[in-house]
C-alpha angles and dihedrals in degrees: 000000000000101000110159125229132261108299112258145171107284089343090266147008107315131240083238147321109234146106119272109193092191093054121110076247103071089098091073121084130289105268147100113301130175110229115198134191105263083214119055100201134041110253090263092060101033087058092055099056093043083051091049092040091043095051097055081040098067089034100049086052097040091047104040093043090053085049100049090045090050107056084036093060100035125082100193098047093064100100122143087255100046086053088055086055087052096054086046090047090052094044079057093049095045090063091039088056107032104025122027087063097050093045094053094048094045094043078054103055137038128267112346118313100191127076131263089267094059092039094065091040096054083049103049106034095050082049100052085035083062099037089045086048092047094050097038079056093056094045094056086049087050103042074037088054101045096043090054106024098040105026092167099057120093114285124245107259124222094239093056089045086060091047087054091058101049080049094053086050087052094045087051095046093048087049098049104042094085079071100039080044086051103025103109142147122241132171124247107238116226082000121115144165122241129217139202089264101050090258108146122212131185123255125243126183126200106213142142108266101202106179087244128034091236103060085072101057075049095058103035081059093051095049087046100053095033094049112030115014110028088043094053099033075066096046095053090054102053092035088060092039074056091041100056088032084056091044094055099047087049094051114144110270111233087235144312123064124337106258122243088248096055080051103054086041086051088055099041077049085069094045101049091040081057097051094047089046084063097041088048089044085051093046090056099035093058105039096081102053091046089049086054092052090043090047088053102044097052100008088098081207122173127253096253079054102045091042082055091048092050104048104036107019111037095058093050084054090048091051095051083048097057093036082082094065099051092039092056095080098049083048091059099052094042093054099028117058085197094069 
């Protein structure tokens, strides 16, 4: 999730404090102002992150797309699972859309360069796309469970898969509206971008502005334990109460022919292997950009650290983030013959 840090006074340590008299900004008052660099990496640089950002971009929208088109055209790919993957496909397509662009841009150049409108939205729509994700996950663990578990239970349908889904939108929306509340743009007084060309501009953050600097730590703990860990704490456990269901169905026959049920549990096996595979990619994709939050949030670090963090860090932990949601799609055909 793209949460920006903490506001701050020109978002980092500054490329100097000083009067320049040949600045578009001359006209201002004679006083102390912070120039920064309008551009946050050297071209070299620069060109490495739009080529990363732009690969998971074309594969997040290809793939998902091609997922998406799949399990709509075709009838008999509209299982209760296979609508859960389709949820899972359009949250992916949500960040691809809405949010990798935004957040290169906005890892390229200082301070935020949209307006307040597309700040809340960034924010919002990659927040509900994860906790969508997150709770689309755990409904997979938990159709998956009671269809293996518990085989004689009534099945999931697929209207009320459909109704679950509507319910995980509304639980991520719920979850997320305290950011896009908060969520706002301000200008960063004394504070301007500098070009190439000596044009100064003003700076302007996107952050969350909580009426006391506490609520946010709050709120950052609440987003941490509701969407990761409490929601796949649930999943391994019902994923290894699956597993040993599954190892004891494909145990070795003593001889003879392999019965019809060790087959079909051989086949759920794949399944299940290939939905695991995408609870445990999400899992990794996601921890270090929850570790960086958290690190913001109670690291007490100091500017020169936080600025490091900001400008280097955070959009390699964005990338990996948004990785996941490329990656989905091959994982599908390469685990589901289906698809």
């Amino acid at each position: 999730m793209q949460r920006p840090e903490p506001a701050r006074a020109g978002g980092g340590p500054s490329n100097g404090t000083w009067w320049w008299p040949n600045s578009s900004a001359s006209h201002l008052p004679r006083e102390n102002y912070t120039f920064l660099a309008y551009y946050q990496h050297s071209s070299p640089v620069a060109l490495v992150f739009i080529l990363a950002y732009t690969f998971i971009f074309l594969m997040c929208v290809v793939g998902n797309v091609l997922v998406c088109f799949v399990v709509v055209k075709n009838r008999q790919m509209r299982t209760v699972t296979n609508m859960f993957l389709l949820n899972l496909a359009i949250s992916d397509l949500l960040v691809g859309i809405f949010c990798m662009p935004t957040t290169l841009v906005d890892n390229l150049i200082t301070g935020w360069p949209f307006d307040n409108t597309m700040c809340k939205m960034s924010g919002l729509v990659q927040g509900m796309s994860v906790s969508a994700s997150v709770f689309t996950l755990v409904a997979i663990a938990v159709e998956r469970f009671r269809c293996i578990v518990h085989p004689f239970r009534q099945k999931l349908t697929l209207r009320k898969a459909l109704l679950t889904i509507a319910v995980i939108w509304v639980l991520a929306l719920l979850i997320m509206c305290p950011a896009a509340v908060t969520l706002t743009v301000t200008r960063e007084e004394h504070h301007f971008m500098v070009d190439t060309y000596n044009n100064s501009y003003p700076l302007y953050s996107c952050w969350e502005a909580w009426p006391e600097t506490g609520m946010r730590r709050i709120y950052t703990t609440v987003l941490f334990s509701h969407i990761y860990v409490a929601p796949l704490a649930l999943i391994v456990v019902m994923y290894a109460r699956i597993a040993f269901k599954l190892f004891k169905s494909v145990a070795p026959a003593q001889g003879g022919e392999e019965p019809e049920g060790r087959r079909i549990s051989r086949r759920k096996a794949k399944v299940i292997n290939m939905l695991i595979i995408v609870a445990l990619f999400f899992t990794v994709s996601w921890l270090p950009l929850w570790t960086l939050m958290l690190l913001t949030d109670y690291g007490r670090l100091s500017e020169a650290q936080l600025h490091l963090l900001t400008v280097y860090v955070y959009p390699l932990a964005h990338w990996r983030a948004f990785f996941n949601s490329s990656a989905n799609p091959i994982i599908y055909g390469y685990f589901n013959e289906n698809f």
